[in-house]
PQR file of N, CA, C, O and H, with PARSE charges and radii, in Angstrom:
ATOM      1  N   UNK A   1      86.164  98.899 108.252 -0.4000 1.5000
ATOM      2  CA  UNK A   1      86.409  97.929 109.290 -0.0000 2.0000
ATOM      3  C   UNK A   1      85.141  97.123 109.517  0.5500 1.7000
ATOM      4  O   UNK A   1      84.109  97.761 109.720 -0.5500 1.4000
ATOM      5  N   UNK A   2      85.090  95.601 109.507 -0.4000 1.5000
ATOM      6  CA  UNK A   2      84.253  94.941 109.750 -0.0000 2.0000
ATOM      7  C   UNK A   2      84.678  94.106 111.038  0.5500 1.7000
ATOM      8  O   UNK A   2      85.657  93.365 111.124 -0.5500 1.4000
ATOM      9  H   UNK A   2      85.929  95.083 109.342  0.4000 1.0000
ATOM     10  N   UNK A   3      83.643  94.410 112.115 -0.4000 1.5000
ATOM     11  CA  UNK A   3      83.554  93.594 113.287 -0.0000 2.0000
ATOM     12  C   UNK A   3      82.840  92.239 113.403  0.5500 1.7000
ATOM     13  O   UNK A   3      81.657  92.271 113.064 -0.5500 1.4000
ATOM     14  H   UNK A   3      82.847  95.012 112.045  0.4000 1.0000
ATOM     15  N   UNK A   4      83.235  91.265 113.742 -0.4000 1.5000
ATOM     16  CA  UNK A   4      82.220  89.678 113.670 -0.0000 2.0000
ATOM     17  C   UNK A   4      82.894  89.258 114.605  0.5500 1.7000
ATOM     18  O   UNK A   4      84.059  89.401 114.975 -0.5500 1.4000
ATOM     19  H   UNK A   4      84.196  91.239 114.017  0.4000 1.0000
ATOM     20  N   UNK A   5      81.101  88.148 115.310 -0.4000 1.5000
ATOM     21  CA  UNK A   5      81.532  87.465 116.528 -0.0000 2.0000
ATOM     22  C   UNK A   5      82.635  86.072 115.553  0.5500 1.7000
ATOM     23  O   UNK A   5      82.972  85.957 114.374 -0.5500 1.4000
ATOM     24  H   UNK A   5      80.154  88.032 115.010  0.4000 1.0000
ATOM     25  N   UNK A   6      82.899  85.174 116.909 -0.4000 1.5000
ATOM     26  CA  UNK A   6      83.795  84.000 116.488 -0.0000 2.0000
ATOM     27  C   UNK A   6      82.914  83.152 115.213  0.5500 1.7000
ATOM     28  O   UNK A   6      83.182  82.921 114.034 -0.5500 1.4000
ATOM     29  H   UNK A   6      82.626  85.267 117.866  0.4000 1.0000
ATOM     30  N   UNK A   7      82.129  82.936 115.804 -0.4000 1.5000
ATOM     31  CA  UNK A   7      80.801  82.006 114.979 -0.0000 2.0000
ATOM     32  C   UNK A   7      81.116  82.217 113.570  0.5500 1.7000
ATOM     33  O   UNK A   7      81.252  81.351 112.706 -0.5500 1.4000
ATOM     34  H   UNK A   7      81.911  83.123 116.762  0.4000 1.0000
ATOM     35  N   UNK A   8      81.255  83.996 113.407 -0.4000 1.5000
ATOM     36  CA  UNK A   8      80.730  84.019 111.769 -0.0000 2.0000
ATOM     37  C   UNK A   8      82.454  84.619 110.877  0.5500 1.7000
ATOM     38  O   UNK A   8      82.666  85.089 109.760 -0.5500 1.4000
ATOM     39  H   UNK A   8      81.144  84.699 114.109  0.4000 1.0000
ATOM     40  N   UNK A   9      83.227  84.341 111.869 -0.4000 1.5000
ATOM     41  CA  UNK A   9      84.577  85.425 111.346 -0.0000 2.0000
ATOM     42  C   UNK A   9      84.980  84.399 110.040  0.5500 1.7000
ATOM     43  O   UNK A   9      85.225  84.863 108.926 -0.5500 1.4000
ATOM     44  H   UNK A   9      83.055  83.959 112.777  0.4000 1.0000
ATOM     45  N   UNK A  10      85.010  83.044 110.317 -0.4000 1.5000
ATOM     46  CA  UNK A  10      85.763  82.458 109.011 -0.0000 2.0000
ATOM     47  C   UNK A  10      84.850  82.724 107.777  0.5500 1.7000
ATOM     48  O   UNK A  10      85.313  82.915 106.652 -0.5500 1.4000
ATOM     49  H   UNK A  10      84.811  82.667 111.221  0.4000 1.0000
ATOM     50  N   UNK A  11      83.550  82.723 108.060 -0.4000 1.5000
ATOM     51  CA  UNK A  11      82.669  82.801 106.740 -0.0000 2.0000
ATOM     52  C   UNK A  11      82.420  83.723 106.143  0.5500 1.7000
ATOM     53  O   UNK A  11      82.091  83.654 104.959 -0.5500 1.4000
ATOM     54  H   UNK A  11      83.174  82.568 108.973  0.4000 1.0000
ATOM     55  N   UNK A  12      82.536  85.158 106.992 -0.4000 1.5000
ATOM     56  CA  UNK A  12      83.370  86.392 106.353 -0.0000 2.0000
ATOM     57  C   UNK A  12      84.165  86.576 105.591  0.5500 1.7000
ATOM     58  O   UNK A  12      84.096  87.089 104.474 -0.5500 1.4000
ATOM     59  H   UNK A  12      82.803  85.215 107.954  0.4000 1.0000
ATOM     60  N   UNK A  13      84.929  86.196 106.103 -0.4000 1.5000
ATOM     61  CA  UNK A  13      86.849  86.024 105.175 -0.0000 2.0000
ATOM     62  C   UNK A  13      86.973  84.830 104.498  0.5500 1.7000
ATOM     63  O   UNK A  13      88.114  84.595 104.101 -0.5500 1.4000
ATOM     64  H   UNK A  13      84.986  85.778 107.010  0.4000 1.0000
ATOM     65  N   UNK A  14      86.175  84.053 104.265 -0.4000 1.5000
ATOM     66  CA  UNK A  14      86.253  82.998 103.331 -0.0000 2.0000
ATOM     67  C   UNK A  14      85.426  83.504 101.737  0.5500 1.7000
ATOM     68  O   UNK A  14      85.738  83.397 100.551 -0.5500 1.4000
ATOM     69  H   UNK A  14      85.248  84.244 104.587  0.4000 1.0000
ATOM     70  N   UNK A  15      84.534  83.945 102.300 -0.4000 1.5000
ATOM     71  CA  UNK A  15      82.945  84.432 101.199 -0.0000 2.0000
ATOM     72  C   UNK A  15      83.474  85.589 100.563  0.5500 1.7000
ATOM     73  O   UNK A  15      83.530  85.589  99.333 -0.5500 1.4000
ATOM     74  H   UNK A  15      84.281  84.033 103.264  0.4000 1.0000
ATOM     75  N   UNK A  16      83.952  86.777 101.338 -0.4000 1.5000
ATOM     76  CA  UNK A  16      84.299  87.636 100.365 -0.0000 2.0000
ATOM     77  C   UNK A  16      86.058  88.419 100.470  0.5500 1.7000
ATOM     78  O   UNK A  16      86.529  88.895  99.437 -0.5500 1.4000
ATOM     79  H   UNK A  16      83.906  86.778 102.337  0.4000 1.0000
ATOM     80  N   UNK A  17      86.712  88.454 101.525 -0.4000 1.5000
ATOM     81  CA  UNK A  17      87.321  89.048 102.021 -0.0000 2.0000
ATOM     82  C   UNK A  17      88.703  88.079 101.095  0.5500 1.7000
ATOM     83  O   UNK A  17      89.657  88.575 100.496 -0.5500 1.4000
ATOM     84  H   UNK A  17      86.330  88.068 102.364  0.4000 1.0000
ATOM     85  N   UNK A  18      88.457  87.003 101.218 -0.4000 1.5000
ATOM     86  CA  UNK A  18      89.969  86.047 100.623 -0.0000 2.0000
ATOM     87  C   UNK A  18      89.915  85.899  98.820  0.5500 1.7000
ATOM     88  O   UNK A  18      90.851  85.439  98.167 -0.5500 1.4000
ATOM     89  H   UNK A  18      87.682  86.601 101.705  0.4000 1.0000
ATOM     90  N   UNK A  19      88.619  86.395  98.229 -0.4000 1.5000
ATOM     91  CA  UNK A  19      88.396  87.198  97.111 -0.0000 2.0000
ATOM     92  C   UNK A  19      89.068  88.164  96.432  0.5500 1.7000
ATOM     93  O   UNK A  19      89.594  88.387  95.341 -0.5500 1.4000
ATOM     94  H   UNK A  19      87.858  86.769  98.760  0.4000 1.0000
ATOM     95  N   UNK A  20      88.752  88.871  97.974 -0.4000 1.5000
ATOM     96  CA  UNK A  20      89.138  90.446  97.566 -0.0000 2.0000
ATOM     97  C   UNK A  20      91.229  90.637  97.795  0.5500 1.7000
ATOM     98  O   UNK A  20      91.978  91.551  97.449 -0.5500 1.4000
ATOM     99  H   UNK A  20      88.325  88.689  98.860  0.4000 1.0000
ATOM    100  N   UNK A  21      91.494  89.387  98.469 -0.4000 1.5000
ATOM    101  CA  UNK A  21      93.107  89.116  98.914 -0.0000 2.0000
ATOM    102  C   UNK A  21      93.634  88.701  97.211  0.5500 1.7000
ATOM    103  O   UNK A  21      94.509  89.284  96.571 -0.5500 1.4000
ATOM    104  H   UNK A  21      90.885  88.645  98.750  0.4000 1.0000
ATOM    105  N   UNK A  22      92.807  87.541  96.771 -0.4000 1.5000
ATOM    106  CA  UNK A  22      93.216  86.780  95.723 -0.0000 2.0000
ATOM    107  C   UNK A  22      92.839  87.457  94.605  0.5500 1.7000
ATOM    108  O   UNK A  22      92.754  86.600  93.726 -0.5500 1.4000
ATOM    109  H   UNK A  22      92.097  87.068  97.291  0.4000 1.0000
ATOM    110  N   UNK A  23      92.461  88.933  93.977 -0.4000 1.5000
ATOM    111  CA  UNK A  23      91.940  89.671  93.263 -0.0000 2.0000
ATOM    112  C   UNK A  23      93.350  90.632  93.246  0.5500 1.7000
ATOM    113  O   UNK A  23      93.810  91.198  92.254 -0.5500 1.4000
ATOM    114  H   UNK A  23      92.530  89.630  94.691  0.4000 1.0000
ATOM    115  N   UNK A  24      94.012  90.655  94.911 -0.4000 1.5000
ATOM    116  CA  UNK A  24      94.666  91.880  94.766 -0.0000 2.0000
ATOM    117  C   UNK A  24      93.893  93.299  95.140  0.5500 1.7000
ATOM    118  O   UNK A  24      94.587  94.115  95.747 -0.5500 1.4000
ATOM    119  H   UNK A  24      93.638  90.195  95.716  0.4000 1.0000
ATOM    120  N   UNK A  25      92.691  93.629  94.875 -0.4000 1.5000
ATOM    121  CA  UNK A  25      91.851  94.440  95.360 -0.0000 2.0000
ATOM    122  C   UNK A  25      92.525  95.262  96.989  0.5500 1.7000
ATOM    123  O   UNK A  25      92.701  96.456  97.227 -0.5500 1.4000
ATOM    124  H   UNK A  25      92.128  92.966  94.382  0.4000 1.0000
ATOM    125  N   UNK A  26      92.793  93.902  97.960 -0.4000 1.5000
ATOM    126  CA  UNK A  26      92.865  94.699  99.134 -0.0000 2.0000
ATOM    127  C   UNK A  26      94.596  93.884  99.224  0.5500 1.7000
ATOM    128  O   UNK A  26      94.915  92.964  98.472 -0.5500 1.4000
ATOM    129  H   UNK A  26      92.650  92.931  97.766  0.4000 1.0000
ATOM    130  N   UNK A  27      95.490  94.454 100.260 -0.4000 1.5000
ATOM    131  CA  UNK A  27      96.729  93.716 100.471 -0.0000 2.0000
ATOM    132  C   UNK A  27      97.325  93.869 101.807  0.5500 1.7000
ATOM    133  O   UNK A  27      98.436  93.591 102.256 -0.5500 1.4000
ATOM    134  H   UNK A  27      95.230  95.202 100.871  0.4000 1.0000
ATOM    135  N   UNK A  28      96.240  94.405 102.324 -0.4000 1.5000
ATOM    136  CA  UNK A  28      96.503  94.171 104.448 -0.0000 2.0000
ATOM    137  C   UNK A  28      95.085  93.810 104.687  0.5500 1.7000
ATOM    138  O   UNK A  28      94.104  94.361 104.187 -0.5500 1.4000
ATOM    139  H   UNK A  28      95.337  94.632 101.959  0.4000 1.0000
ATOM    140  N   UNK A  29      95.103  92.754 105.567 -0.4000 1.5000
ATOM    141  CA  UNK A  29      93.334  92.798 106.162 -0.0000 2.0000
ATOM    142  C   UNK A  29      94.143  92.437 107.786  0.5500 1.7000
ATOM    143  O   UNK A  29      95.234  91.878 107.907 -0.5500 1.4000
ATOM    144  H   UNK A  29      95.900  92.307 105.974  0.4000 1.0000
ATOM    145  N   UNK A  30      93.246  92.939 108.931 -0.4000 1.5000
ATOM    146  CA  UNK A  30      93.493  92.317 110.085 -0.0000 2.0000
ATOM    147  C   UNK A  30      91.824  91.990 110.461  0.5500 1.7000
ATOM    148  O   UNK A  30      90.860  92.753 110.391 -0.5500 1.4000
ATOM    149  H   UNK A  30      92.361  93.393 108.833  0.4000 1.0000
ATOM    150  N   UNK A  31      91.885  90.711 110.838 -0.4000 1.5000
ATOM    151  CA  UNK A  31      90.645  90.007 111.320 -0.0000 2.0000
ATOM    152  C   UNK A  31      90.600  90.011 112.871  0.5500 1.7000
ATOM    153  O   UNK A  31      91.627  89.556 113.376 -0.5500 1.4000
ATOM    154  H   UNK A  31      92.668  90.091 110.895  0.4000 1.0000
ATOM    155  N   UNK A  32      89.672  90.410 113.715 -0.4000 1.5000
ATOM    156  CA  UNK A  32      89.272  90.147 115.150 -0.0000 2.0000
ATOM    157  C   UNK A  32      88.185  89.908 115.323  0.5500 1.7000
ATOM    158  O   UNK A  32      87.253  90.659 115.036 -0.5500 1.4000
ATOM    159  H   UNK A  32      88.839  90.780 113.305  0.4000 1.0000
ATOM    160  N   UNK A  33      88.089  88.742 115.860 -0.4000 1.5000
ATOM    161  CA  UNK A  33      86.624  88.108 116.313 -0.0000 2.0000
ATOM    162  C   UNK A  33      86.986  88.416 117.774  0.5500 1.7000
ATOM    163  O   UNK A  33      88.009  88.583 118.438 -0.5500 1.4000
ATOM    164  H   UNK A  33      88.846  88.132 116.093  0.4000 1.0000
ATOM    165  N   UNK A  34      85.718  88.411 117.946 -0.4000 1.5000
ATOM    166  CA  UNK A  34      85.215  88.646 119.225 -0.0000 2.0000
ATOM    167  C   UNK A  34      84.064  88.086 120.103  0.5500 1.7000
ATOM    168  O   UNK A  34      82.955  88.082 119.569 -0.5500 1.4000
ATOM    169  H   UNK A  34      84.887  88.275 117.407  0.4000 1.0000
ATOM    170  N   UNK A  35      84.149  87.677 121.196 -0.4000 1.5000
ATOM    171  CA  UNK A  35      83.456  86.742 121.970 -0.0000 2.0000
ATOM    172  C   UNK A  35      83.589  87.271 123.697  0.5500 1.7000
ATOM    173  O   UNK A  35      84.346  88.004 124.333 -0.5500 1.4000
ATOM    174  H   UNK A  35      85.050  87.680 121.630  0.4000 1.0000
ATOM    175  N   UNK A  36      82.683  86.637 123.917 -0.4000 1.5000
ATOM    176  CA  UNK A  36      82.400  86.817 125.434 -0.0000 2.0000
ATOM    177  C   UNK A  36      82.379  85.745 126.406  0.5500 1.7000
ATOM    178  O   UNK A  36      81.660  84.767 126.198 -0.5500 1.4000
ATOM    179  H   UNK A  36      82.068  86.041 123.400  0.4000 1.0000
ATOM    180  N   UNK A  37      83.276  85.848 127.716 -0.4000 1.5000
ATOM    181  CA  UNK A  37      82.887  84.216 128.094 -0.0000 2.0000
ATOM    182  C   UNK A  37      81.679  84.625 129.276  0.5500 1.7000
ATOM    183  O   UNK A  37      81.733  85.380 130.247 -0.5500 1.4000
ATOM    184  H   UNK A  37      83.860  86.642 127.885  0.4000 1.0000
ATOM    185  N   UNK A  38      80.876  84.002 128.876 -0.4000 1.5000
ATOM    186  CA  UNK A  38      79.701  83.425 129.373 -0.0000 2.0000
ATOM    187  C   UNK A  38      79.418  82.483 130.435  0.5500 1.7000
ATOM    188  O   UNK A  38      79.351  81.264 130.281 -0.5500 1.4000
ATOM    189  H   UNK A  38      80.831  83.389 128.088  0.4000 1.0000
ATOM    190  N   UNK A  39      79.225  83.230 131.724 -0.4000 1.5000
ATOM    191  CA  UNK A  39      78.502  81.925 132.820 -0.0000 2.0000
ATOM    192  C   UNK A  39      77.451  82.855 133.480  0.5500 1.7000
ATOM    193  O   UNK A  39      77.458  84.032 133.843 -0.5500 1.4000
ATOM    194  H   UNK A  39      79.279  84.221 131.849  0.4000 1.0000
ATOM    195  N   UNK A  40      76.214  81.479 133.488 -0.4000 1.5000
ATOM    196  CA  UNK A  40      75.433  82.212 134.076 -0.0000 2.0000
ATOM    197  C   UNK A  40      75.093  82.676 135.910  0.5500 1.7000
ATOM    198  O   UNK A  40      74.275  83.402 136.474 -0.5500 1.4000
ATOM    199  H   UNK A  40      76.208  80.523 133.193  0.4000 1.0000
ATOM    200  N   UNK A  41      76.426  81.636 136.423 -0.4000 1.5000
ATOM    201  CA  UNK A  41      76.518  81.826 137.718 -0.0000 2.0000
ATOM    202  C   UNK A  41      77.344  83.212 137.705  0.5500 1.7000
ATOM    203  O   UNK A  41      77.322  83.379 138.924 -0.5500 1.4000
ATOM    204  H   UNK A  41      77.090  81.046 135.964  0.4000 1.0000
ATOM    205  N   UNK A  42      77.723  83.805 137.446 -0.4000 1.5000
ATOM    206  CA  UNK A  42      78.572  85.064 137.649 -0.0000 2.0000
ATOM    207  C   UNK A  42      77.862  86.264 137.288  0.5500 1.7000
ATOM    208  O   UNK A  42      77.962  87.135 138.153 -0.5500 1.4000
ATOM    209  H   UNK A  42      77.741  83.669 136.456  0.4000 1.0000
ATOM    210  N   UNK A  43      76.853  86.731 135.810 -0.4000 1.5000
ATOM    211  CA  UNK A  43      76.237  87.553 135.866 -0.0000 2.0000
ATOM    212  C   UNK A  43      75.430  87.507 137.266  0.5500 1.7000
ATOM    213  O   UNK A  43      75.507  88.440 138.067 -0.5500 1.4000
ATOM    214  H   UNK A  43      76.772  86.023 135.108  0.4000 1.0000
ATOM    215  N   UNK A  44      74.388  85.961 137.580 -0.4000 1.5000
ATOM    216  CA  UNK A  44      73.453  86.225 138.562 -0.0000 2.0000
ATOM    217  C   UNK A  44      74.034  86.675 139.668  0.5500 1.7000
ATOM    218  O   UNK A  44      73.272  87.322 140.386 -0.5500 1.4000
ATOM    219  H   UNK A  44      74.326  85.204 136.930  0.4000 1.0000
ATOM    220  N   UNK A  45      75.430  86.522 140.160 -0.4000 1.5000
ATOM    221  CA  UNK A  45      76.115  87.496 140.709 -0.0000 2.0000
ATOM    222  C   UNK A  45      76.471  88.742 141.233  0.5500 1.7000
ATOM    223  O   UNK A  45      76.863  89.161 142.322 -0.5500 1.4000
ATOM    224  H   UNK A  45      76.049  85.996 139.577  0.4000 1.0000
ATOM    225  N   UNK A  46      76.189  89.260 140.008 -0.4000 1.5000
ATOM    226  CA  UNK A  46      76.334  90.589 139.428 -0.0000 2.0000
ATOM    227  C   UNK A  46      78.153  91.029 139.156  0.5500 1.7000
ATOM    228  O   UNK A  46      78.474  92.209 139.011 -0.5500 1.4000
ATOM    229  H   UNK A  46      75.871  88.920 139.123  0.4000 1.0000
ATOM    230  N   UNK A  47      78.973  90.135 139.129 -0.4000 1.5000
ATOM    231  CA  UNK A  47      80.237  90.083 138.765 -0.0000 2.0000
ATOM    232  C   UNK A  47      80.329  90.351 136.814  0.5500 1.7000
ATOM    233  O   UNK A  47      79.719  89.494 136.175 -0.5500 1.4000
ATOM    234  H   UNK A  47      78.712  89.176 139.246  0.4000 1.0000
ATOM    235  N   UNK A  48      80.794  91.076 136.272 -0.4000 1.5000
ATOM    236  CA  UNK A  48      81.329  91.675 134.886 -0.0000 2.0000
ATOM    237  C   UNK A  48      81.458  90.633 134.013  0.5500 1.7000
ATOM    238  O   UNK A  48      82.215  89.691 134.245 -0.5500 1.4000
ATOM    239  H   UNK A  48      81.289  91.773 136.791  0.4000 1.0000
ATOM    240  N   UNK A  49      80.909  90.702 133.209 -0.4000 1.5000
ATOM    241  CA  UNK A  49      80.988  88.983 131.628 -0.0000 2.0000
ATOM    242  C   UNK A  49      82.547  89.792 130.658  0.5500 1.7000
ATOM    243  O   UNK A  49      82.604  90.728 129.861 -0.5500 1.4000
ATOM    244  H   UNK A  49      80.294  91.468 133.020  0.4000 1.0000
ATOM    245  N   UNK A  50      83.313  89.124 131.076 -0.4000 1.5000
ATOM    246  CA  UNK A  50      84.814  88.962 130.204 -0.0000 2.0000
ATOM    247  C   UNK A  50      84.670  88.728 128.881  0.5500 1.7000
ATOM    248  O   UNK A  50      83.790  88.003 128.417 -0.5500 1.4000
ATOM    249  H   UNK A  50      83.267  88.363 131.723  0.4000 1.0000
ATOM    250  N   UNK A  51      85.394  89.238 128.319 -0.4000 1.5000
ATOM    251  CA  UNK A  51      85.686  89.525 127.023 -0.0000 2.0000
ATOM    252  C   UNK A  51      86.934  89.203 126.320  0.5500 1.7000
ATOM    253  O   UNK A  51      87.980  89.426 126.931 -0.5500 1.4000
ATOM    254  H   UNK A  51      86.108  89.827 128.696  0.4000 1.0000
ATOM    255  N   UNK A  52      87.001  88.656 124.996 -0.4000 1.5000
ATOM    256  CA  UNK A  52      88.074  88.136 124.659 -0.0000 2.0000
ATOM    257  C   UNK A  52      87.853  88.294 122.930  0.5500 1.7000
ATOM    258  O   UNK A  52      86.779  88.384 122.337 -0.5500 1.4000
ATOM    259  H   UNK A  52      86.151  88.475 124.501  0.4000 1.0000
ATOM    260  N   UNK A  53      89.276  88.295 122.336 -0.4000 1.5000
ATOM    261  CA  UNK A  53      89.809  88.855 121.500 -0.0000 2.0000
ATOM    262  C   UNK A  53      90.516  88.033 120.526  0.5500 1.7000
ATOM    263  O   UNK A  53      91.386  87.617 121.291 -0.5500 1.4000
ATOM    264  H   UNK A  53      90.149  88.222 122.818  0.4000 1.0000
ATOM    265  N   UNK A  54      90.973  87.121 118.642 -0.4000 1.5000
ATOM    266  CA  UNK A  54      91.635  86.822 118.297 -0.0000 2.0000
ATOM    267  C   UNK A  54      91.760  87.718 117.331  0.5500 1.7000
ATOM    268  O   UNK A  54      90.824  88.146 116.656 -0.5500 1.4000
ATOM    269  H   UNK A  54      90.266  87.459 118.021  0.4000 1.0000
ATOM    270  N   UNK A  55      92.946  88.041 117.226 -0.4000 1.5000
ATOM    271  CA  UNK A  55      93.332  88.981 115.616 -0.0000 2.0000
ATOM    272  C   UNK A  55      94.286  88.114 114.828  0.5500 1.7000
ATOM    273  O   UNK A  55      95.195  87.385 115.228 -0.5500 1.4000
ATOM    274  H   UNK A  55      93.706  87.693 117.774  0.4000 1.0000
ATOM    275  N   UNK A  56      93.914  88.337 113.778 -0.4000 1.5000
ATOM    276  CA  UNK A  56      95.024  87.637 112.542 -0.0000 2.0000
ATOM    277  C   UNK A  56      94.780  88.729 111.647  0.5500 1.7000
ATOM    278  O   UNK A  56      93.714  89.267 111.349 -0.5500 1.4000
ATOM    279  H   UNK A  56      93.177  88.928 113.453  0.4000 1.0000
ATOM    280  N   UNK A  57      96.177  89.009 111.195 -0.4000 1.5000
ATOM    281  CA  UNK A  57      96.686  89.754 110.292 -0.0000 2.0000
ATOM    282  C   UNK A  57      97.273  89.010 109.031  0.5500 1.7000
ATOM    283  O   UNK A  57      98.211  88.214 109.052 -0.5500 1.4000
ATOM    284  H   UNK A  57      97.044  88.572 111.436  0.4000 1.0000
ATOM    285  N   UNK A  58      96.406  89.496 107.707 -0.4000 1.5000
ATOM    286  CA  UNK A  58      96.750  88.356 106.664 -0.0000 2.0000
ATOM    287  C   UNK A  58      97.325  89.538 105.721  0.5500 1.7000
ATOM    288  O   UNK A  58      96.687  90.586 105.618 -0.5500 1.4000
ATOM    289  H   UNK A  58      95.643  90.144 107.690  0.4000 1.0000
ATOM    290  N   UNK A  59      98.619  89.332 104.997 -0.4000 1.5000
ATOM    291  CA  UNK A  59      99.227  90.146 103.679 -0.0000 2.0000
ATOM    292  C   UNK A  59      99.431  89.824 103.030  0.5500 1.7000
ATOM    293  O   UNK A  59      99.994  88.745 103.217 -0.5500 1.4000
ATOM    294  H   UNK A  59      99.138  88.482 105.081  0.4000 1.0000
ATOM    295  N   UNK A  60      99.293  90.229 101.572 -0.4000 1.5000
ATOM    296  CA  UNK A  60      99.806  89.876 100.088 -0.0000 2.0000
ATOM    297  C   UNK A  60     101.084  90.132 100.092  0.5500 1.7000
ATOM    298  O   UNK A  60     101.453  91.206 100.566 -0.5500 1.4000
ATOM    299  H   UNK A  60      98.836  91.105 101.420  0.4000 1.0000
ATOM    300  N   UNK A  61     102.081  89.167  99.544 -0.4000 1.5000
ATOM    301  CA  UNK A  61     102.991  90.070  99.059 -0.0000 2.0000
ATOM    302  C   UNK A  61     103.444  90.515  98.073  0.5500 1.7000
ATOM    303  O   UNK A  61     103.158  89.786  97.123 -0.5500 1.4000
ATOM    304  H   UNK A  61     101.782  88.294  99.158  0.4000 1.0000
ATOM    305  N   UNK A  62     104.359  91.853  97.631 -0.4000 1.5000
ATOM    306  CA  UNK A  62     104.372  92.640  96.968 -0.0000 2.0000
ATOM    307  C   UNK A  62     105.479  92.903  95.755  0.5500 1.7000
ATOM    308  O   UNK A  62     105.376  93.892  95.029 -0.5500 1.4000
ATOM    309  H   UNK A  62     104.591  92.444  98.403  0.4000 1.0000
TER
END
């Protein structure tokens, strides 16, 4: 399992992961990037920095 923020998830799965799809090698991948929303009026707060989630599930078929 490989974890990556938003920034770097496509260049992951572009560089080696859609390789390893188009090789056949692998034939389920699920991708989740992950990110945080960010303000700096709310940490100085002391209120909790939210968290957020996209998954894509990519398959070969068979």
């Amino acid at each position: 399992m490989v974890v990556v923020d938003v920034g770097c998830m496509a260049s992951v799965f572009s560089g080696y992961f859609f390789d390893q799809l188009k090789a056949k090698k692998i034939n389920k991948i699920l991708i989740v990037a992950t990110g945080a929303l960010m303000s700096p009026l709310s940490s100085q707060q002391g209120e909790t920095i939210p968290g957020i989630a996209h998954a894509v599930a990519i398959e070969n078929e068979v």
